[in-house]
ZADO-1210 file (C-alpha; in nm, 4 decimals, padded with zeros to 6 digits):
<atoms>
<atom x="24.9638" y="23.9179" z="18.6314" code="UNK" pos="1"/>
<atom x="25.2073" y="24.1673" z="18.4793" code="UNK" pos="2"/>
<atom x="25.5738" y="24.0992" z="18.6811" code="UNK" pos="3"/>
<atom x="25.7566" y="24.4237" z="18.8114" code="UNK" pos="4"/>
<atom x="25.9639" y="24.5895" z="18.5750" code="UNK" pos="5"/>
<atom x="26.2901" y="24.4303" z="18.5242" code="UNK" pos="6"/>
<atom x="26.4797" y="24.7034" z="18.3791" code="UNK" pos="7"/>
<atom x="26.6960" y="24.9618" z="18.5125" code="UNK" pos="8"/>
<atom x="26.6354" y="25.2981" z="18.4551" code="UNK" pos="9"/>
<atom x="26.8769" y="25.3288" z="18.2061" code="UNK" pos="10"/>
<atom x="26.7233" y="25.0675" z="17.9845" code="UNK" pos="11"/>
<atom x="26.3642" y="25.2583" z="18.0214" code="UNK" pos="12"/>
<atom x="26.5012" y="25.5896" z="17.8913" code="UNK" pos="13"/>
<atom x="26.5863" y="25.3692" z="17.6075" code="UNK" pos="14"/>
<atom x="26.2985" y="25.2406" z="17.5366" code="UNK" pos="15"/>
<atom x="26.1077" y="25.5703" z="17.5444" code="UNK" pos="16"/>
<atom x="26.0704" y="25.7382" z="17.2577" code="UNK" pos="17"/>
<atom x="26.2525" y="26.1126" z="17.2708" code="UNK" pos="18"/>
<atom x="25.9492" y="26.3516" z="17.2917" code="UNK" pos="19"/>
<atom x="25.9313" y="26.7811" z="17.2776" code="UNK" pos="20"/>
<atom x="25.6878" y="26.9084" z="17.5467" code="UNK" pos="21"/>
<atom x="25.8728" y="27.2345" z="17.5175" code="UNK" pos="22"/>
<atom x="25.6431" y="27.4495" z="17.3022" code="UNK" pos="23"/>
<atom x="25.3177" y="27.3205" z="17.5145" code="UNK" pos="24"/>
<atom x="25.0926" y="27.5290" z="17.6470" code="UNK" pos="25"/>
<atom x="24.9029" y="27.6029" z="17.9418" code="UNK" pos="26"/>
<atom x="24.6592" y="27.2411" z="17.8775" code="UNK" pos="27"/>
<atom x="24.9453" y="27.0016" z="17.8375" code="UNK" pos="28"/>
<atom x="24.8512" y="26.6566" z="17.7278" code="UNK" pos="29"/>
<atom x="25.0288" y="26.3680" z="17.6457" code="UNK" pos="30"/>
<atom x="24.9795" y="25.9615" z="17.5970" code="UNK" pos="31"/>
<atom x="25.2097" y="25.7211" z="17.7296" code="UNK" pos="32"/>
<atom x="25.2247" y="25.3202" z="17.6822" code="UNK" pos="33"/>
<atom x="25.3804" y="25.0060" z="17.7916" code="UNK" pos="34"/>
<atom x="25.4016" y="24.7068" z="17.6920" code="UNK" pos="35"/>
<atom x="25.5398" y="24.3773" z="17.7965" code="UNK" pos="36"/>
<atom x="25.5812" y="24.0183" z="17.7091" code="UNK" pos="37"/>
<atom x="25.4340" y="23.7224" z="17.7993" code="UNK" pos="38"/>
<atom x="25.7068" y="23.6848" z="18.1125" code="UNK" pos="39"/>
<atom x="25.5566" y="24.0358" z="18.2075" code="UNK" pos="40"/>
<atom x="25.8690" y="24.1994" z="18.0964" code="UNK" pos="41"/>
<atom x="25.8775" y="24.5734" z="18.0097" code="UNK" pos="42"/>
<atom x="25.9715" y="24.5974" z="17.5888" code="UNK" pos="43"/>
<atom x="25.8482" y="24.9504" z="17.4847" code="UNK" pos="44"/>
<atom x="25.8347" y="25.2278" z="17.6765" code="UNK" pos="45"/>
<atom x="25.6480" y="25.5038" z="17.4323" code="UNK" pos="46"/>
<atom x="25.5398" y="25.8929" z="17.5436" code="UNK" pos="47"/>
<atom x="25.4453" y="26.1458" z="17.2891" code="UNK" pos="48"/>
<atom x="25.2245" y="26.4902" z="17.3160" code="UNK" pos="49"/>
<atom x="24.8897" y="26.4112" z="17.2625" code="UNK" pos="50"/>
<atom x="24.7801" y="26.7643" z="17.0142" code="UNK" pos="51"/>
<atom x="24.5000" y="26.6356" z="16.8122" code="UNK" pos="52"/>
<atom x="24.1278" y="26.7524" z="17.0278" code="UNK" pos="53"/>
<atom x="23.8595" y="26.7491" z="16.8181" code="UNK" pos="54"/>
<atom x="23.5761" y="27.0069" z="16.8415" code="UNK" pos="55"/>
<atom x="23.3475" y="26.7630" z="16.9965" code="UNK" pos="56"/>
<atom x="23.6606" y="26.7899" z="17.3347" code="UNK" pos="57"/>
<atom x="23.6318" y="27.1813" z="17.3305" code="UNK" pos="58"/>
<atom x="23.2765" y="27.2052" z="17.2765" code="UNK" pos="59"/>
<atom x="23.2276" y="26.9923" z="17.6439" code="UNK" pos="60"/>
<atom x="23.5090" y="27.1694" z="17.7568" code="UNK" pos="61"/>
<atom x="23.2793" y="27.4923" z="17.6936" code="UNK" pos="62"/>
<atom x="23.0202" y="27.3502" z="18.0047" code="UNK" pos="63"/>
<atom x="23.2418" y="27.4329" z="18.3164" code="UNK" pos="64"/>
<atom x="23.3481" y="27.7658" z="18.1415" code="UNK" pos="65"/>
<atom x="23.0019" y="27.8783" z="18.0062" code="UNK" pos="66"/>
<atom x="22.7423" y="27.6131" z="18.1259" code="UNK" pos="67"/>
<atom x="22.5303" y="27.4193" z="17.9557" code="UNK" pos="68"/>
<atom x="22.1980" y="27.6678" z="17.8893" code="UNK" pos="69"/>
<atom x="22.2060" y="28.0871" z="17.7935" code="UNK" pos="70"/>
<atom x="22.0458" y="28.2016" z="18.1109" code="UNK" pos="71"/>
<atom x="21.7711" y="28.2066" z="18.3558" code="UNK" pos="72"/>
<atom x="21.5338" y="28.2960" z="18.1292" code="UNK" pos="73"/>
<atom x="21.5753" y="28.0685" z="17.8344" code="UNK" pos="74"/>
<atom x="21.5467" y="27.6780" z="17.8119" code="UNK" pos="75"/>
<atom x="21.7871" y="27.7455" z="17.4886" code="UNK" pos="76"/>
<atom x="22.1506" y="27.5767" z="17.4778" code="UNK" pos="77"/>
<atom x="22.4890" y="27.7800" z="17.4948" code="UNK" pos="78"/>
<atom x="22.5130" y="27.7877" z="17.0675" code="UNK" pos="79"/>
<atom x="22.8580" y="27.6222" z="17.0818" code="UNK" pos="80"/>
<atom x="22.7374" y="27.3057" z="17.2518" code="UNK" pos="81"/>
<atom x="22.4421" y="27.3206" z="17.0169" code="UNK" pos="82"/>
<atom x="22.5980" y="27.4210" z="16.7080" code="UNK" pos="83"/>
<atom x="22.9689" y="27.1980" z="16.7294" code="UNK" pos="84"/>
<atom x="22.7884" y="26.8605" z="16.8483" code="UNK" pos="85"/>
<atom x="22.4793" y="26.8918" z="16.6848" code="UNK" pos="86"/>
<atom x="22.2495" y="26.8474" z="16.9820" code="UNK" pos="87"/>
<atom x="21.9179" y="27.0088" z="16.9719" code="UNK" pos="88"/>
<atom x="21.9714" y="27.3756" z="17.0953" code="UNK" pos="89"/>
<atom x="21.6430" y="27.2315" z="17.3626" code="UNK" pos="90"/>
<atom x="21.6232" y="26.8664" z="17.4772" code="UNK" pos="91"/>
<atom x="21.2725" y="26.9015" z="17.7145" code="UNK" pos="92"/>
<atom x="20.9619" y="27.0315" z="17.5748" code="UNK" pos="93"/>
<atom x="20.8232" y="26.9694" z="17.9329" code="UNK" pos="94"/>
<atom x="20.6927" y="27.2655" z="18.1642" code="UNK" pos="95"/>
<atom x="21.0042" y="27.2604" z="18.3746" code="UNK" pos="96"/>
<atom x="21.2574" y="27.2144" z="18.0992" code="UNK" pos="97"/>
<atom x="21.4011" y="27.0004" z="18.3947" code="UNK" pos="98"/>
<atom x="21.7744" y="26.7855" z="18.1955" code="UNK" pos="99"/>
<atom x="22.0877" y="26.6150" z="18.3644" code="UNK" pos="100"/>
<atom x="22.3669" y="26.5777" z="18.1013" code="UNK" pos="101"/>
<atom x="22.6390" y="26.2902" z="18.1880" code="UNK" pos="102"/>
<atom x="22.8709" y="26.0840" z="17.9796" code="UNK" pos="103"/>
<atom x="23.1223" y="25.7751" z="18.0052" code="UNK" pos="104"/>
<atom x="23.4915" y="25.7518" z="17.8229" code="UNK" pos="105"/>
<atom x="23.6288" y="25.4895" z="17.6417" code="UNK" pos="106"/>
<atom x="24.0013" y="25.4793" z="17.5034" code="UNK" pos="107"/>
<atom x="23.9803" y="25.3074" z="17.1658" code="UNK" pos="108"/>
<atom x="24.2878" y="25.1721" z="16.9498" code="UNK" pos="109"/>
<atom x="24.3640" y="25.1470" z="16.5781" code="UNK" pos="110"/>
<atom x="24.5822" y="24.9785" z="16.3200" code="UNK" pos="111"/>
<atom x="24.5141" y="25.2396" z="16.0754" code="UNK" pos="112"/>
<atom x="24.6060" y="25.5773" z="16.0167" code="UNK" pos="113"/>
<atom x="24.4100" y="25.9207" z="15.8529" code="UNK" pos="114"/>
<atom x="24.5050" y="26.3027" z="15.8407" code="UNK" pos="115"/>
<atom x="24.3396" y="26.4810" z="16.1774" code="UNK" pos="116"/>
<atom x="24.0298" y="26.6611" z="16.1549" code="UNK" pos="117"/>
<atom x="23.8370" y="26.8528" z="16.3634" code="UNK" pos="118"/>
<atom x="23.4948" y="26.6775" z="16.2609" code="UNK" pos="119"/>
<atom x="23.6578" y="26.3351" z="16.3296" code="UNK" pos="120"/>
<atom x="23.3971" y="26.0746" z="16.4274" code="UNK" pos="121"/>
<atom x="23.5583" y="25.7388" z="16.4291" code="UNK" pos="122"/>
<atom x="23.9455" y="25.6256" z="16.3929" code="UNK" pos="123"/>
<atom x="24.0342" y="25.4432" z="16.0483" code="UNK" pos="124"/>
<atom x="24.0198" y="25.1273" z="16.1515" code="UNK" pos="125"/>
<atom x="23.9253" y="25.0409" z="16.5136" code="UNK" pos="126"/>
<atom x="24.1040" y="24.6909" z="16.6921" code="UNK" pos="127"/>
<atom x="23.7514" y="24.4989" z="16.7789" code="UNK" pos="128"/>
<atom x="23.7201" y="24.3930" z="17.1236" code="UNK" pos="129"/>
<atom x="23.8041" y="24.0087" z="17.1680" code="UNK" pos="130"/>
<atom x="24.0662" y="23.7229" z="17.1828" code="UNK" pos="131"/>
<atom x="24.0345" y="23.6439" z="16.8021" code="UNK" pos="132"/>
<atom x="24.3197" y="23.6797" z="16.5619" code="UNK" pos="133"/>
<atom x="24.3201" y="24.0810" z="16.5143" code="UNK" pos="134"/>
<atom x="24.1646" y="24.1483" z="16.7959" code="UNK" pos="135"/>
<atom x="24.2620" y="24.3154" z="17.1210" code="UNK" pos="136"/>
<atom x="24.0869" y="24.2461" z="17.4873" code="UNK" pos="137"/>
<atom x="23.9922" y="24.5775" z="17.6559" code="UNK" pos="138"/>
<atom x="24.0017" y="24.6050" z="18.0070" code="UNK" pos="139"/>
<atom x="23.7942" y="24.8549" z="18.1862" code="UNK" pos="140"/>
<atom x="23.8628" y="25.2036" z="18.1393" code="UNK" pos="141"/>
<atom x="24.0117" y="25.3683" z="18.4922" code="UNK" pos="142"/>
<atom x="23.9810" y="25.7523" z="18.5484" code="UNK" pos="143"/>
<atom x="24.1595" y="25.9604" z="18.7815" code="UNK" pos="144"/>
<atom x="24.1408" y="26.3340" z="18.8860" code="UNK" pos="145"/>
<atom x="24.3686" y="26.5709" z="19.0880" code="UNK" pos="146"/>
<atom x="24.3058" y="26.9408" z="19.1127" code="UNK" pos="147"/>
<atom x="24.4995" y="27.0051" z="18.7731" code="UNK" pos="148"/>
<atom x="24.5134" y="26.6699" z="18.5668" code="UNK" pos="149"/>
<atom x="24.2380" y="26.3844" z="18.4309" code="UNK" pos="150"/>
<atom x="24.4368" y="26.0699" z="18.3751" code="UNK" pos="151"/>
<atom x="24.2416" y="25.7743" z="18.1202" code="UNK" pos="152"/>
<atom x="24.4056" y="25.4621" z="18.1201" code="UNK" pos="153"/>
<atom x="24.3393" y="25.1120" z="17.9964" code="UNK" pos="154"/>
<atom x="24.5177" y="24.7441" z="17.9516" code="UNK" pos="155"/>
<atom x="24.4792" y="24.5488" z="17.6529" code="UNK" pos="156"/>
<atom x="24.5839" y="24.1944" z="17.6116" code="UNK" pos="157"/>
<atom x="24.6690" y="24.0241" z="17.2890" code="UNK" pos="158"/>
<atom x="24.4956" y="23.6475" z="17.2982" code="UNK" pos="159"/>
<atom x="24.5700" y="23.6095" z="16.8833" code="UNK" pos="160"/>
<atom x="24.8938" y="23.4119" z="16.7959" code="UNK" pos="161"/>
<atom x="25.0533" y="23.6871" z="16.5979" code="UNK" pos="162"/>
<atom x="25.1844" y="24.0398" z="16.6835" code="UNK" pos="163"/>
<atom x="24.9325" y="24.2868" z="16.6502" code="UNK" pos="164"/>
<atom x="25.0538" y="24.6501" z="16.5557" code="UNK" pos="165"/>
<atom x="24.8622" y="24.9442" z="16.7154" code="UNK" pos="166"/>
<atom x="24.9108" y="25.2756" z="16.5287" code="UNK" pos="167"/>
<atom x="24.5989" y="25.5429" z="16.6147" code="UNK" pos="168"/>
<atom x="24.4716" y="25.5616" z="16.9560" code="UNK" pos="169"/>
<atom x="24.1576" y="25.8249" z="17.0257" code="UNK" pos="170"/>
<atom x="23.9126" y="25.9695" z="17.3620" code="UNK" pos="171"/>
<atom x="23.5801" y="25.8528" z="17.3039" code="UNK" pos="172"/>
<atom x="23.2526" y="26.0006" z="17.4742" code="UNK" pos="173"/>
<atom x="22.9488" y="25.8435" z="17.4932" code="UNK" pos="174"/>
<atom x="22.7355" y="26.1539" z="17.6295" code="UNK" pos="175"/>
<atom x="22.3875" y="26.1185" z="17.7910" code="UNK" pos="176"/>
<atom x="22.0915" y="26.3246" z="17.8243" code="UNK" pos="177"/>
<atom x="21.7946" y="26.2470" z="18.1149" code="UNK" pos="178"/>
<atom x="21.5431" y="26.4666" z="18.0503" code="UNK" pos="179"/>
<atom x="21.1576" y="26.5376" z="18.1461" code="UNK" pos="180"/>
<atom x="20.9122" y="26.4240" z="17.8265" code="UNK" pos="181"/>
<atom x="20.5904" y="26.4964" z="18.0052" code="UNK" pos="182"/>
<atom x="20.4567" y="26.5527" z="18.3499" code="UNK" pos="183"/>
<atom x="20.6788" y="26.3440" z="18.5467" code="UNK" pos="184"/>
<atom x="20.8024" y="26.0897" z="18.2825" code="UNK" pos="185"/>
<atom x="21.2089" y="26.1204" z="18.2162" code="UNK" pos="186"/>
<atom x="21.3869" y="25.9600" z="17.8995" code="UNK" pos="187"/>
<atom x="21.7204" y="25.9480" z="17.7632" code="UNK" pos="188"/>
<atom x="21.8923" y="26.0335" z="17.4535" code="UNK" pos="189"/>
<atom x="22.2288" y="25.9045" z="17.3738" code="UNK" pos="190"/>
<atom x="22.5449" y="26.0450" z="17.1740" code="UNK" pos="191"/>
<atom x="22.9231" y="25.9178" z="17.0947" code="UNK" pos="192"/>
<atom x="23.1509" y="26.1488" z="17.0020" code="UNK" pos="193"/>
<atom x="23.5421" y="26.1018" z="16.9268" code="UNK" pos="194"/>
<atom x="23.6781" y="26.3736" z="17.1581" code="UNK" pos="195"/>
<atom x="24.0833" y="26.3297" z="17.0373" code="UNK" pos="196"/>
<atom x="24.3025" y="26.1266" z="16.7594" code="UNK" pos="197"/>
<atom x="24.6074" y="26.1086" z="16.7300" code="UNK" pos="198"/>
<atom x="24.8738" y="25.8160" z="16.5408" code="UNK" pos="199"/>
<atom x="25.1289" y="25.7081" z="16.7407" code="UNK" pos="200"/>
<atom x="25.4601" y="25.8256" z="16.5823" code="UNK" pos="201"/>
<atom x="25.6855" y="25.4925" z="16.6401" code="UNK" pos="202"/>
<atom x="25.3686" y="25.2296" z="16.6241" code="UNK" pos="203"/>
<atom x="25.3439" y="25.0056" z="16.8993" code="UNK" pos="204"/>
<atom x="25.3795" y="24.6018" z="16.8856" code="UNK" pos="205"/>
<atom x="25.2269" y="24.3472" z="17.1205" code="UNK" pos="206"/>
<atom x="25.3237" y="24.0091" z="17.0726" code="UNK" pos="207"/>
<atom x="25.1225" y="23.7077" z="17.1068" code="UNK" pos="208"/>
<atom x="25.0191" y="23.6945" z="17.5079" code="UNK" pos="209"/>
<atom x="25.1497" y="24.0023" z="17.5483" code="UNK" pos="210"/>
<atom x="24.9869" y="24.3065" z="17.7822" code="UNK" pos="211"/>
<atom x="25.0122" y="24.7018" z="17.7085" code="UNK" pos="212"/>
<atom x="24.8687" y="25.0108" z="17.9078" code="UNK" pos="213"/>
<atom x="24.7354" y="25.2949" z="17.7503" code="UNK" pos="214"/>
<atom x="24.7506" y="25.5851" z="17.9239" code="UNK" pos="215"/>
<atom x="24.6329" y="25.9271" z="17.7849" code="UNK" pos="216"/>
<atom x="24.6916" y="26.2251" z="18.0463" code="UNK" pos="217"/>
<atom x="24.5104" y="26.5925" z="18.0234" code="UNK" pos="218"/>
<atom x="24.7106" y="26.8756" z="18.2964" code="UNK" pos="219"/>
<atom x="24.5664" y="27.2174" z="18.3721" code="UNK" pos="220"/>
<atom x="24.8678" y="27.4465" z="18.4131" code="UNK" pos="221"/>
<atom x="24.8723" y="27.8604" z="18.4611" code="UNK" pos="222"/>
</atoms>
């Protein structure tokens, strides 16, 4: 059980680190953590812009804009779905050309660090999932949705006897495909994609016991 926070307010706007959301524009997102000791005691506060989406973000981004196929008469994909995630441009070969697309998220931490790219697939080196020395334990991943904002977050604990130092953090997609084979008979096809990355720019500490949130917030403005 994590204990209220016994801080003031004062002492949290100490423990965040100052951040610029100024010059953002009309999608505004940012990541925010906490952490706290064994006692369940708030120690770092930490908020920072979140600017690093990769082209596999924008290219799913592209399906509520564009959709997902060119039009009524063609079982062909929109070309940017196709060409930035290297799907096939047609997943059924069946009569109908009958497909569902879905996909899960999964917040993912790192003690490493590597310049951005758009073609990103993986951060430099990913914190395993478990209670071993090293390793963090992932709780589920909750999601939340308002009319303008998707909210990820996640809790972590650290099991390990030493203080384990968390520096990348990225959005991971695992993207699904049910489609018709033949006749009747659907199948699935299955696709992970790192959707952001970005290092944290004061690198976050849990100590031994300890318990952080990871929070990673996408707003709609305009």
């Amino acid at each position: 059980m994590v204990a209220p926070d016994l801080v003031s307010e004062d002492d949290i706007a100490k423990l965040i680190m100052p951040d610029d959301l100024s010059d953002e524009s009309a999608l505004k997102t940012y990541i925010e953590v906490k952490v706290y000791d064994k006692e369940g005691h708030l120690i770092q506060h930490h908020r920072q812009p979140m600017r690093s989406l990769t082209q596999y973000f924008l290219a799913l981004m592209s399906i509520p804009i564009i959709g997902t196929y060119k039009g009524s008469s063609t079982n062909q994909a929109q070309a940017v779905l196709a060409g930035l995630t290297g799907l096939p441009s047609q997943q059924s070969t069946a009569g109908s050309y009958s497909a569902n697309i879905f996909w899960d998220w999964s917040l993912v931490l790192g003690s490493g660090t590597q310049p951005f790219s758009l073609t990103l697939t993986s951060l430099a080196a990913p914190i395993s999932n478990g209670t071993g020395a090293g390793e963090l334990y992932y709780g589920p991943l909750g999601v939340s949705y308002t009319a303008t904002s998707i909210t990820a977050t996640t809790t972590v604990i650290n099991y390990s006897a030493s203080t384990i130092t968390i520096t990348e953090i990225g959005l991971e997609a695992t993207i699904y495909f049910q489609y018709e084979a033949s006749g009747p008979t659907f199948t699935y096809s299955t696709h992970n994609f790192l959707l952001t990355y970005d290092t944290f720019s004061t690198p976050i500490s849990l100590p031994p016991n300890g318990i952080a949130t990871f929070q990673i917030t996408i707003t709609f403005t305009g």
